[in-house]
C-alpha positions in Angstrom: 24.6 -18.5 5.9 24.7 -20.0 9.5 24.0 -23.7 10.9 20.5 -22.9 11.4 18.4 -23.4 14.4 15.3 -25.0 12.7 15.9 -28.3 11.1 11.9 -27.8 10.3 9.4 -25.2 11.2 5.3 -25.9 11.3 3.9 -22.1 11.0 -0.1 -21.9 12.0 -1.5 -19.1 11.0 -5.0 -18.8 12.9 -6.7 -15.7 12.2 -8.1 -13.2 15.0 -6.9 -15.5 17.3 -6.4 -13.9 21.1 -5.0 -14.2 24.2 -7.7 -13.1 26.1 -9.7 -15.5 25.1 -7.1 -18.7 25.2 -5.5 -18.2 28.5 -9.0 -18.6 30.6 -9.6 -21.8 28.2 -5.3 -23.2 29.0 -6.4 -22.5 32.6 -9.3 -24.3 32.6 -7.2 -27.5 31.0 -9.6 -27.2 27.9 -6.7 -26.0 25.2 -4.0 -28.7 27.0 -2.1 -29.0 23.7 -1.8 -25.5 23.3 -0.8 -25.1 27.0 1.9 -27.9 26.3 3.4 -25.4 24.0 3.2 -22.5 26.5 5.2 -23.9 28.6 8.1 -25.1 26.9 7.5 -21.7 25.0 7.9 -17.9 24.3 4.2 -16.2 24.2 3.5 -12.6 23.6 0.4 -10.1 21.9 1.3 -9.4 18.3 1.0 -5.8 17.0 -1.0 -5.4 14.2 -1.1 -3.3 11.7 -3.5 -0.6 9.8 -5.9 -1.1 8.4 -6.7 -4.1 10.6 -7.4 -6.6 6.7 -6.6 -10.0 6.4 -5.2 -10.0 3.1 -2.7 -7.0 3.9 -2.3 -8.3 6.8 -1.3 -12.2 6.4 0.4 -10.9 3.7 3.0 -8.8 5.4 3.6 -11.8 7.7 4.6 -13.8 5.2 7.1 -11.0 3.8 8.0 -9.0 6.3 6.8 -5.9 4.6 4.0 -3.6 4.9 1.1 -3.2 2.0 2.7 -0.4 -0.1 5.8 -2.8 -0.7 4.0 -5.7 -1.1 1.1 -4.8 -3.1 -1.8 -6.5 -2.0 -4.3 -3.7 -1.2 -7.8 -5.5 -0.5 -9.7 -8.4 -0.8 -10.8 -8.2 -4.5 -9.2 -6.4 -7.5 -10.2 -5.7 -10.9 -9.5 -9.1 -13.4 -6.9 -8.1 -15.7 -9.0 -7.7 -18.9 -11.3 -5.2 -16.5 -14.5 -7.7 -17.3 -14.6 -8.6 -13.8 -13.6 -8.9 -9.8 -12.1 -11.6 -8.6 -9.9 -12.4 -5.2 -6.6 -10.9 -5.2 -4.0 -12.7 -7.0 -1.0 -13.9 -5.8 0.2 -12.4 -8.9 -0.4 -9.2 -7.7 2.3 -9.5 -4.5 5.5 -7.8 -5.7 7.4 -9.2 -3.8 8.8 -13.3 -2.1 7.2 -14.5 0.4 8.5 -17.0 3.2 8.3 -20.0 1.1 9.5 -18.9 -1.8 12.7 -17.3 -0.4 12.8 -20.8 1.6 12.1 -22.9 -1.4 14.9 -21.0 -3.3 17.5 -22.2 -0.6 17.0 -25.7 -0.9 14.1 -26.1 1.8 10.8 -28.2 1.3 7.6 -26.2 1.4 4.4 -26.5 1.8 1.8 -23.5 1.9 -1.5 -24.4 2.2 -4.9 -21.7 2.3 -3.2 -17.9 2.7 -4.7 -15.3 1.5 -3.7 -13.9 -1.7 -2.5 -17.6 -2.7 -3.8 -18.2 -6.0 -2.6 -19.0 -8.6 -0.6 -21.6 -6.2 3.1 -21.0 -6.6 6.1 -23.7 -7.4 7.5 -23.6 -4.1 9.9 -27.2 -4.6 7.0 -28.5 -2.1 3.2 -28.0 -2.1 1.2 -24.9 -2.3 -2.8 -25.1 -2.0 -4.3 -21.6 -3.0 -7.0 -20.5 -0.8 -9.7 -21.1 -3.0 -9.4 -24.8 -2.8 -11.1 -25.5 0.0 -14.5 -22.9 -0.8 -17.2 -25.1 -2.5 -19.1 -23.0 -5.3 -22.1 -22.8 -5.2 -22.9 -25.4 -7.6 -20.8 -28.3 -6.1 -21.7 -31.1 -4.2 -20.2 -34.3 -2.6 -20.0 -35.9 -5.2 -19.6 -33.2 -7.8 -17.0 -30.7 -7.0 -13.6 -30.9 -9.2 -10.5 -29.3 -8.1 -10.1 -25.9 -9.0 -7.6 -25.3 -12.0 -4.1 -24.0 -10.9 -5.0 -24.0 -7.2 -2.6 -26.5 -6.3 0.7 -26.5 -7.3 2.2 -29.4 -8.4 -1.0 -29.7 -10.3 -0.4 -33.6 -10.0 -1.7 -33.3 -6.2 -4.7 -31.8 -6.9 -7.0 -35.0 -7.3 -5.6 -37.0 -4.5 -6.1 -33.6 -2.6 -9.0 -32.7 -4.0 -10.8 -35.9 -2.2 -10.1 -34.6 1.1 -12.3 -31.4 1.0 -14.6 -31.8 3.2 -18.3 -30.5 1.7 -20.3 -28.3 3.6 -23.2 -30.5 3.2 -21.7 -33.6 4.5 -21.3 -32.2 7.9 -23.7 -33.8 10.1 -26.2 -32.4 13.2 -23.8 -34.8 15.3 -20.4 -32.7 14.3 -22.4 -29.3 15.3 -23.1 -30.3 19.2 -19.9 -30.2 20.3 -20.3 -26.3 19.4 -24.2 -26.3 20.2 -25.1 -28.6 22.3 -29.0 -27.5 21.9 -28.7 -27.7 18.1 -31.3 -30.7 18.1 -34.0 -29.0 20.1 -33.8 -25.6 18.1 -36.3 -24.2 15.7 -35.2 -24.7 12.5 -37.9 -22.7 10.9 -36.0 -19.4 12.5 -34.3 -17.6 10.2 -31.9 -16.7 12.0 -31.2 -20.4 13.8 -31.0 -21.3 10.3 -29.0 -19.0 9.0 -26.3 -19.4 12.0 -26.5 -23.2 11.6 -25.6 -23.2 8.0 -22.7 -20.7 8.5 -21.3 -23.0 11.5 -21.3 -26.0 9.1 -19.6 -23.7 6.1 -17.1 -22.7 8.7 -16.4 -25.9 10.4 -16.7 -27.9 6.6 -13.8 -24.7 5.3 -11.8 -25.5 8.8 -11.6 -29.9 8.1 -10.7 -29.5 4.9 -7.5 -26.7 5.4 -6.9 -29.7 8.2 -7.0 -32.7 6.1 -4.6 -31.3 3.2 -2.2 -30.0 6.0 -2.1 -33.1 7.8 -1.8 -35.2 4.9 1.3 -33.1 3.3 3.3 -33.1 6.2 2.4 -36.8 6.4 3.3 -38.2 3.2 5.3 -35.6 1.3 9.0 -34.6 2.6 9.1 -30.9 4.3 11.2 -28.6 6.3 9.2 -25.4 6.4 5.1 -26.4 6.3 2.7 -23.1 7.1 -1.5 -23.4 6.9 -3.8 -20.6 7.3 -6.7 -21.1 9.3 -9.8 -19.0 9.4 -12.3 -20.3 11.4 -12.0 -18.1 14.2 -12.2 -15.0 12.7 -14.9 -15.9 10.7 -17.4 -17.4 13.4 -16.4 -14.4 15.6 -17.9 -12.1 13.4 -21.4 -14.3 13.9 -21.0 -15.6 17.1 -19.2 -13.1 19.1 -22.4 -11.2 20.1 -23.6 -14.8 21.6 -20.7 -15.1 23.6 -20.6 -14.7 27.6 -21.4 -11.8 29.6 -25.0 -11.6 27.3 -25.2 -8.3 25.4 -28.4 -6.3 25.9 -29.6 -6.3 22.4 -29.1 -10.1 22.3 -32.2 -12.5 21.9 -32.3 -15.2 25.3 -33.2 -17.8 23.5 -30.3 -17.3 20.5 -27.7 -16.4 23.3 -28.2 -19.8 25.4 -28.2 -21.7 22.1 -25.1 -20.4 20.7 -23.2 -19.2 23.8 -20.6 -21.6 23.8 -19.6 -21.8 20.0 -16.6 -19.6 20.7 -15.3 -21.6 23.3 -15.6 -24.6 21.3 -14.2 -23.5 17.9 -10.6 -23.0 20.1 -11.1 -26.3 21.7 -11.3 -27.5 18.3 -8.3 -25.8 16.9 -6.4 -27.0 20.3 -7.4 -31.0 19.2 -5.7 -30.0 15.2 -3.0 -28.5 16.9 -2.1 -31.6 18.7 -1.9 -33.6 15.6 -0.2 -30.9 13.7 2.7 -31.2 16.5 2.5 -34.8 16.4 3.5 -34.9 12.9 6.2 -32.3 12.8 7.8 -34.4 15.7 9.7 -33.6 18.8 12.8 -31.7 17.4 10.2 -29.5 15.1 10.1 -25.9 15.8 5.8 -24.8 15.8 5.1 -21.1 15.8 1.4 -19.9 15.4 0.5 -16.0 14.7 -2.5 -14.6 14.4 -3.0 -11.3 12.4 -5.2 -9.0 15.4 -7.2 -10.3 18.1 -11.3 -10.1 18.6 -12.9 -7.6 20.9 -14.9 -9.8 23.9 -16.7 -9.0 26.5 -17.5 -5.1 27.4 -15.5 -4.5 24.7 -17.7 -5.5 22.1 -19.2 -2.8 19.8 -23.2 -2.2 21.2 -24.1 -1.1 17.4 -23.7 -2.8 14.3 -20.4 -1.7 13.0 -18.0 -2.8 10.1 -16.0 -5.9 10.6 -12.6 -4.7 10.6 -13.9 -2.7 13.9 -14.3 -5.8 16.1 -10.6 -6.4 15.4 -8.4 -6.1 18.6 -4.9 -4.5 18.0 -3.5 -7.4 19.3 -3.0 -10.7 17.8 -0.9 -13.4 19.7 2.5 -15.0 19.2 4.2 -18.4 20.3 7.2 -20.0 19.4 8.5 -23.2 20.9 11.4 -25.8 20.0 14.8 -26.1 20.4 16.7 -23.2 21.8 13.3 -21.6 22.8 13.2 -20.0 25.9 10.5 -22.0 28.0 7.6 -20.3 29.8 8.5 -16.9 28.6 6.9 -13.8 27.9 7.9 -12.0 24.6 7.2 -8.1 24.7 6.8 -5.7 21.7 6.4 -7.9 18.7 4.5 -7.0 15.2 3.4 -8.2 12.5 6.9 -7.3 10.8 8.8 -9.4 12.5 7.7 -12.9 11.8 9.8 -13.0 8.8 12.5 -11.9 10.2 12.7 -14.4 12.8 11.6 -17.0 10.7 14.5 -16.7 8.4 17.3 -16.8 11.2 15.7 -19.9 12.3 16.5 -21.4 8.8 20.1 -19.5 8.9 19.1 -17.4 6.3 20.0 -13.2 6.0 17.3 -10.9 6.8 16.5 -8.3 4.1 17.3 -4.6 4.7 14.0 -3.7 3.0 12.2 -5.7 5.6 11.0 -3.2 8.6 10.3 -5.6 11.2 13.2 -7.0 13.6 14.4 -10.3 14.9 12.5 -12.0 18.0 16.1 -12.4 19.9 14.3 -12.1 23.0 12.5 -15.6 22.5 16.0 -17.1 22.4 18.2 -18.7 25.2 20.7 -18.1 22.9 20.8 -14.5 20.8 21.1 -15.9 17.4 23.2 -14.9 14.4 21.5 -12.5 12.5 22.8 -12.0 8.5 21.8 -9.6 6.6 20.9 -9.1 2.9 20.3 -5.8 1.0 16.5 -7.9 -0.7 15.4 -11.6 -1.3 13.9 -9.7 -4.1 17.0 -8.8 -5.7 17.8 -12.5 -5.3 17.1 -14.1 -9.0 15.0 -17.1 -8.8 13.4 -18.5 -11.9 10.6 -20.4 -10.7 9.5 -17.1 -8.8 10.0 -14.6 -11.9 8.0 -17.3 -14.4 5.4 -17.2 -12.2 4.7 -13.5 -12.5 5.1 -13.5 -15.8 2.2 -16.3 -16.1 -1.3 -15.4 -16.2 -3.7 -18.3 -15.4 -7.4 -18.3 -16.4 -9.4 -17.5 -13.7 -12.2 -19.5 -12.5 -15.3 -17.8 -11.9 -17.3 -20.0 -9.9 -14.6 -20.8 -7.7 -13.8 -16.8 -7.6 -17.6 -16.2 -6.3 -17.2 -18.8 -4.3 -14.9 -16.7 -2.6 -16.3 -13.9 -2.9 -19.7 -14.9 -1.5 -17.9 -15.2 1.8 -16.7 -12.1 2.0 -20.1 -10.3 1.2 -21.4 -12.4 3.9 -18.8 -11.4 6.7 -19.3 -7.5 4.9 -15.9 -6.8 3.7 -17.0 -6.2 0.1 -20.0 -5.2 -1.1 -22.3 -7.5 -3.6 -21.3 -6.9 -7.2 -24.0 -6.0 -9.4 -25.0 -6.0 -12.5 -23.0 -2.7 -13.2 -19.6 -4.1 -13.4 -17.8 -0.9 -14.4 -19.3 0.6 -11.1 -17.9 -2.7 -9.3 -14.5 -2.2 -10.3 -14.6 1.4 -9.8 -15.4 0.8 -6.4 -13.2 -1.6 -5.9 -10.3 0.4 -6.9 -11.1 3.3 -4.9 -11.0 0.6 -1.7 -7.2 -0.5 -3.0 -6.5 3.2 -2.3 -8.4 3.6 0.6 -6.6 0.8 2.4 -3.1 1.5 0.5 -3.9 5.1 2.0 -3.9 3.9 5.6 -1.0 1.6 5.4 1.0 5.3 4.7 -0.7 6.5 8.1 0.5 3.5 9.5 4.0 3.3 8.3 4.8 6.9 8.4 4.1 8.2 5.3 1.2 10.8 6.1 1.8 13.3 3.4 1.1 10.5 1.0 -1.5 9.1 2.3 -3.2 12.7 2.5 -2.5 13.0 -1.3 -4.4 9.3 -2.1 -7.2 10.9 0.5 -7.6 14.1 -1.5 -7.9 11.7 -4.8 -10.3 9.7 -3.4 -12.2 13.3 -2.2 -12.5 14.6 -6.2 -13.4 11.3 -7.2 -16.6 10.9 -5.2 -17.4 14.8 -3.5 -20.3 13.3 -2.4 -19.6 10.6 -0.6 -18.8 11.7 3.4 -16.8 8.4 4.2 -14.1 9.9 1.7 -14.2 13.3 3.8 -13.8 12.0 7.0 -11.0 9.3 5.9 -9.0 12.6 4.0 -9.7 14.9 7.7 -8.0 12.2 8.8 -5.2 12.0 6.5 -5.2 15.4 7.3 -4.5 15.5 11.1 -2.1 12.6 10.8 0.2 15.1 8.2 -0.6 17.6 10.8 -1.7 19.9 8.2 -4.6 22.5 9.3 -4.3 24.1 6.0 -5.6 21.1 4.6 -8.3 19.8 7.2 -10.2 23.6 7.4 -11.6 23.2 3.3 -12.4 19.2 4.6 -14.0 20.2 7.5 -16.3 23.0 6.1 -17.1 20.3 3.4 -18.1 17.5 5.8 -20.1 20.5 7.6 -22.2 20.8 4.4 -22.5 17.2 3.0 -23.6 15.9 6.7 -23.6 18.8 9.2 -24.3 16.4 12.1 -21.7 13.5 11.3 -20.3 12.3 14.2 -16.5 13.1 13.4 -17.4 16.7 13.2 -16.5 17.2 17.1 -13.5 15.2 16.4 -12.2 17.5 13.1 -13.1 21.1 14.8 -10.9 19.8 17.6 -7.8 18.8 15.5 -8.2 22.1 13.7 -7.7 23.9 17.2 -4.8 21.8 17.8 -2.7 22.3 14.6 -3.2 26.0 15.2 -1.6 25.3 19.4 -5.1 26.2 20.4 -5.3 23.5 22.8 -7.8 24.7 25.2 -10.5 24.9 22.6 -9.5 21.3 21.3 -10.2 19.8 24.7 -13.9 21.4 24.4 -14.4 19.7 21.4 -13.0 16.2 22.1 -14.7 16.5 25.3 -17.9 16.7 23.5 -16.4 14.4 20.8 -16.6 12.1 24.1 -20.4 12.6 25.2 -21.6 12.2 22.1 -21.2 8.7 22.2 -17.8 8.8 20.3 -15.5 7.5 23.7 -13.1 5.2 23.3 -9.9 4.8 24.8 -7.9 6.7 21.6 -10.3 9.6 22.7 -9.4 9.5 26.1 -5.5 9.7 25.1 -6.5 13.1 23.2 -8.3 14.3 26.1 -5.0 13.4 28.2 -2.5 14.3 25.9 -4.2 17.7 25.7 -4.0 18.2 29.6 -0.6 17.1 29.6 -0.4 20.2 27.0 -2.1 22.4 29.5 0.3 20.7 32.6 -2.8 19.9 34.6 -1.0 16.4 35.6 -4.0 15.1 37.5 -6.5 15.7 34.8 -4.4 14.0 32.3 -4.0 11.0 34.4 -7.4 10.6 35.5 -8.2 10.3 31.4 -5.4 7.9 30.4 -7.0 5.9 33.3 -10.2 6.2 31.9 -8.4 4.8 28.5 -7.1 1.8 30.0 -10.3 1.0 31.3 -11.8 0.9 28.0 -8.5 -1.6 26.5 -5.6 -2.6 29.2 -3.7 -3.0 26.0 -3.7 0.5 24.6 0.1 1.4 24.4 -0.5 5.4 24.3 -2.6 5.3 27.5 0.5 3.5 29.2 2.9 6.4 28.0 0.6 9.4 28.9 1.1 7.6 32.5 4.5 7.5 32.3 4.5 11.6 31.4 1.9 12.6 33.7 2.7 10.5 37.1 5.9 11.8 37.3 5.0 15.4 37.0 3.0 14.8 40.3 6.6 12.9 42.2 5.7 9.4 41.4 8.7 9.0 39.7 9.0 4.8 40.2 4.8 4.9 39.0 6.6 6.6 35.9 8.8 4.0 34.9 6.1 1.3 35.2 4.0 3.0 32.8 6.5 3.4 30.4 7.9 -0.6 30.3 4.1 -1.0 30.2 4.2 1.0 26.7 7.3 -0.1 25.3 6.4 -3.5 26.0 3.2 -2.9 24.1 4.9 -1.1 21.3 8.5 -1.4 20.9 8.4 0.9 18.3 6.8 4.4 19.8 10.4 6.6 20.3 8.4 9.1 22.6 7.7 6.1 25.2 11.6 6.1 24.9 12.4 9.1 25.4 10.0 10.0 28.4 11.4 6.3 29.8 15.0 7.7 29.3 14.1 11.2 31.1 12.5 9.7 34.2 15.3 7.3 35.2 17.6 10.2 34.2 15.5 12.0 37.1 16.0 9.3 38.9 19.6 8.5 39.0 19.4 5.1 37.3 22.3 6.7 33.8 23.0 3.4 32.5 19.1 2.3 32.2 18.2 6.0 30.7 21.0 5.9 28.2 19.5 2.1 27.0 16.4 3.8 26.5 17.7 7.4 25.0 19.6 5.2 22.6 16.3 2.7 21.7 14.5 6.0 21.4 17.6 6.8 18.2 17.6 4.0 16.9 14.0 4.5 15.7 14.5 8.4 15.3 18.2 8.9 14.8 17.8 12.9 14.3 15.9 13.6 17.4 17.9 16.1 19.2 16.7 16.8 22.5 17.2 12.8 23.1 21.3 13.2 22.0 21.5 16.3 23.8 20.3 14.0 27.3 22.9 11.2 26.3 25.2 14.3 26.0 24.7 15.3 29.5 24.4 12.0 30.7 27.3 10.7 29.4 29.8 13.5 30.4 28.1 13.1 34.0 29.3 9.3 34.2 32.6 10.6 32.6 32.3 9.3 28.8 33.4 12.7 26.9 33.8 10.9 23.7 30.4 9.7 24.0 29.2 13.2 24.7 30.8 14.9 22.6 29.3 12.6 20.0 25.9 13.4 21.1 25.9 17.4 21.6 27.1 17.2 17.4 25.1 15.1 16.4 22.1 17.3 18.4 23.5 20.4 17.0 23.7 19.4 13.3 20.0 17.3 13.3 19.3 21.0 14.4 21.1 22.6 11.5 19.9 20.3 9.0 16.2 21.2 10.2 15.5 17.1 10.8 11.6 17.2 11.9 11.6 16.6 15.7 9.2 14.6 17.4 7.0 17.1 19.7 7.3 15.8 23.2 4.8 15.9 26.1 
């Protein structure tokens, strides 16, 4: 271990929290605590991950590790005597998370609300499980008892316990700061009623996450403290569509009401954030991650869609406190590498088995960074007894829970079949396990769960389309033909059909006839800027340069974020002399996603053209170090290096080209 940096560290989780959304609010001066931060600061967007789920997703923050290491797969699981669904566990992680690899070193923790959180664990601090704070439906002020085993030391829970703030103690004075009309509204409207009462349930959730935080890190000792907050997210997916420019299908009435709420719900978390610093004190590092952003403005979907699709791909990032770089911008981060980073602020080794990197950019100073093969190879009995231990579970505080997410439609209502439930609810854990393999590289796998999920329900076209594309991502035509001629029958005018006759031209090098078919893919109401980067990547394919551009343009008009549309620049510009253009573009991607090796590589090759070595063999190598086999990229250090006189170097490079080709090591397909 090192002299760490952190003497203590306040982590704030706030859920879909964006950017684009904040920095109009900083500029304004309504989020003045927050912009206190910023500027003594490092911000940046946060990459998320697939599929865009809080559970899997908070949970790999907290690890470091994606969902097929970490084993949280959804929302709800099956109970373990298969009588019931309940929230996941955090019996069912597999693996340490922050504070209990902290706790284990000697620091104090306190965890209070994440997801996948209960039972709460021994943590040699406090940890508040995330159904604490959820009234059932049967509770009231005065009747509402702690939840068994949702706080750990269980001899918290009472004095906690009184802080919960009830849903129905939250007055028509606390809802005008976020609807200022509230008074003069109907309340005989459904729907005013309805988006009343969730606005109180929110903001009732939200005091009460507060109240234990606050009071934790006020009267019990800490060094690492981290609280989840949800209230973003959660009144996005209800009062996004009221938010400015008015949408079209948007009642005028409803939209003037409850235009402001999003607004006001950051304003609010700026006013707990400056208390939250206030307490950690000066010398206190504060981070605060959010898991994706929220689409806004014309990005909004126009038709109802599922919730995971208003999620933006980018979530936001900001660490200040001693040794912080102040006022900076932080490119490239992800979800993966908040663990990382949080452990070398404690001094601590990262693990090997962790994907994500160290934030050494957000430091004046490039800290000392340990490494360790896995914290879970660590022994640590306080973990291991918990896994061993299975609580009761509480069922009204579990449909508590659960209510929420059937209201926000992550999870369907259960019924009265409860074999069917947990049927179902299995088939989502591999669904979503599924596309954490696309995402993290493993698309033969993922194809494999797909083609499962296929024989178990033939009938079902959601399970088609998901395995055609598990399909594509494998690149294997063999298998998307039999899924496309099965999605032609079940539904032969689904949407993705376009979409799925166009990859199957393109795994056979039949581009032309794939750009027909994602150009109709396009008019038939499927655009969207991943679209357009098929459309473009397919011109670049056919080396009609100005086509291509004009559709990655088209892209980035639909998201400014969209890292792919930034590299199909930086391929096509310079194909037409606009070699400097080029470069732009591809820092544009790289910044966006420091992980894509092709943004790398086409980097490396334009300032190769351009006579910049040094800066091409930075990026040749960055390109290696995520795809150390990839032999056209050593064969350019090769060259490059014997140009600037470094025949060691080159030498190295034409081998190790020349065996990656022997070996037959896949090889990324360039543009």
């Amino acid at each position: 271990m090192t002299a760490p940096l952190a003497k203590r560290l306040l982590l704030l989780g706030w859920d879909a929290a964006d950017w684009q959304l904040m920095h109009p609010l900083i500029d304004a001066g309504r989020m003045p605590h927050l912009k206190r931060l910023v500027e003594r600061g490092t911000i940046g967007n946060l990459a998320t991950l697939q599929p865009v789920l809080s559970p899997l997703l908070w949970t790999s923050i907290a690890t470091g590790k994606r969902a097929d290491q970490h084993g949280v797969h959804g929302f709800v699981e099956p109970t373990p005597d298969g009588t019931a669904l309940r929230p996941t566990a955090s019996s069912s992680r597999q693996c340490k998370a922050l504070w209990n690899i902290l706790a284990h070193e000697g620091r104090r923790c306190h965890a209070v609300g994440w997801f996948a959180s209960h039972p709460a664990e021994p943590i040699n601090g406090a940890c508040v499980s995330q159904l604490f704070h959820v009234a059932p439906a049967s509770a009231t002020p005065e009747q509402w008892p702690p939840q068994a085993h949702a706080v750990n030391p269980a001899s918290l829970a009472e004095d906690l316990a009184e802080l919960r703030y009830h849903p129905a103690e939250v007055s028509g004075a606390m809802l005008l700061p976020f609807v200022p009309q509230a008074a003069a509204l109907d309340q005989r409207d459904p729907e005013v009623r309805r988006l009343l009462d969730t606005l109180a349930r929110r903001l009732a959730e939200c005091i009460s996450v507060h109240a234990i935080t606050t009071a934790l890190m006020e009267e019990q000792p800490w060094d690492f403290c981290t609280a989840y907050y949800d209230m973003i997210d959660r009144t996005g997916h209800d009062f996004m569509v009221y938010h400015p420019p008015r949408m079209a299908q948007v009642r005028g009435d409803l939209f003037d009401a409850f235009q402001g709420v999003m607004n006001a719900v950051y304003e609010f978390h700026d006013q707990m954030l400056g208390r939250l610093v206030e307490l950690a004190g000066p010398e206190a590092h504060v981070m605060i991650v959010s898991d994706h952003g929220f689409l806004s403005g014309a990005a909004r979907p126009a038709t109802p869609v599922g919730p995971a699709q208003w999620h933006r791909q980018y979530g936001m990032f900001l660490l200040a406190g001693p040794g912080v770089k102040a006022d900076a911008a932080l490119p490239g981060a992800t979800l993966l590498d908040i663990a990382p980073t949080v452990l070398t602020l404690f001094g601590l080794p990262v693990g090997r088995d962790m994907e994500g990197r160290v934030l050494v950019n957000a430091f004046e100073a490039p800290p000392e960074i340990m490494r360790i093969d896995s914290w879970d190879e660590v022994p640590d009995a306080a973990y291991e007894a918990h896994r061993r231990e299975t609580a009761d579970d509480d069922p009204e505080a579990a449909a508590a829970s659960m209510r929420q997410l059937v209201e926000l439609g992550y999870i369907e209502a259960p019924g009265e079949d409860v074999g069917r439930d947990i049927v179902r609810a299995r088939a989502a854990q591999k669904f979503n396990l599924a596309c954490t393999c696309i995402d993290g590289r493993h698309p033969a796998r993922a194809l494999t769960l797909a083609q499962e999920l296929v024989q178990q329900f033939p009938e079902e076209p959601a399970y088609l389309v998901f395995a055609g594309q598990a399909a594509i991502s494998a690149g294997d035509g063999a298998a998307l033909g039999p899924l496309v001629e099965a999605l032609q029958r079940l539904a032969p005018t689904h949407p993705q059909l376009p979409m799925f006759r166009a990859f199957h031209h393109w795994l056979r090098d039949d581009v032309h006839h794939a750009l027909l078919h994602f150009e109709q893919a396009a008019r038939e109401g499927q655009d969207n800027a991943w679209l357009q980067c098929r459309i473009g990547r397919a011109y670049l394919r056919l080396r009609m340069w100005r086509q291509a551009e004009q559709a990655f343009r088209r892209a980035l008009r639909l998201d400014k974020d969209h890292a792919e549309a930034h590299y199909g620049l930086s391929v096509a510009l310079p194909r037409q002399g606009r070699l400097e253009d080029g470069v732009q573009s591809g820092l544009q991607a790289i910044a966006l996603a420091h992980d894509m090796p092709l943004a790398h590589f086409q980097l490396g090759a334009v300032l190769s053209r351009l006579g910049w070595y040094e800066r091409a063999l930075q990026a040749f190598e960055l390109c290696l170090a995520i795809v150390p086999h990839f032999a056209v990229a050593h064969r350019y250090v090769s060259l490059i290096a014997a140009k600037l006189g470094q025949h060691e170097r080159a030498l190295k490079h034409r081998e190790a080209a020349r065996r990656a080709l022997a070996e037959g090591a896949p090889q990324p397909v360039t543009d």
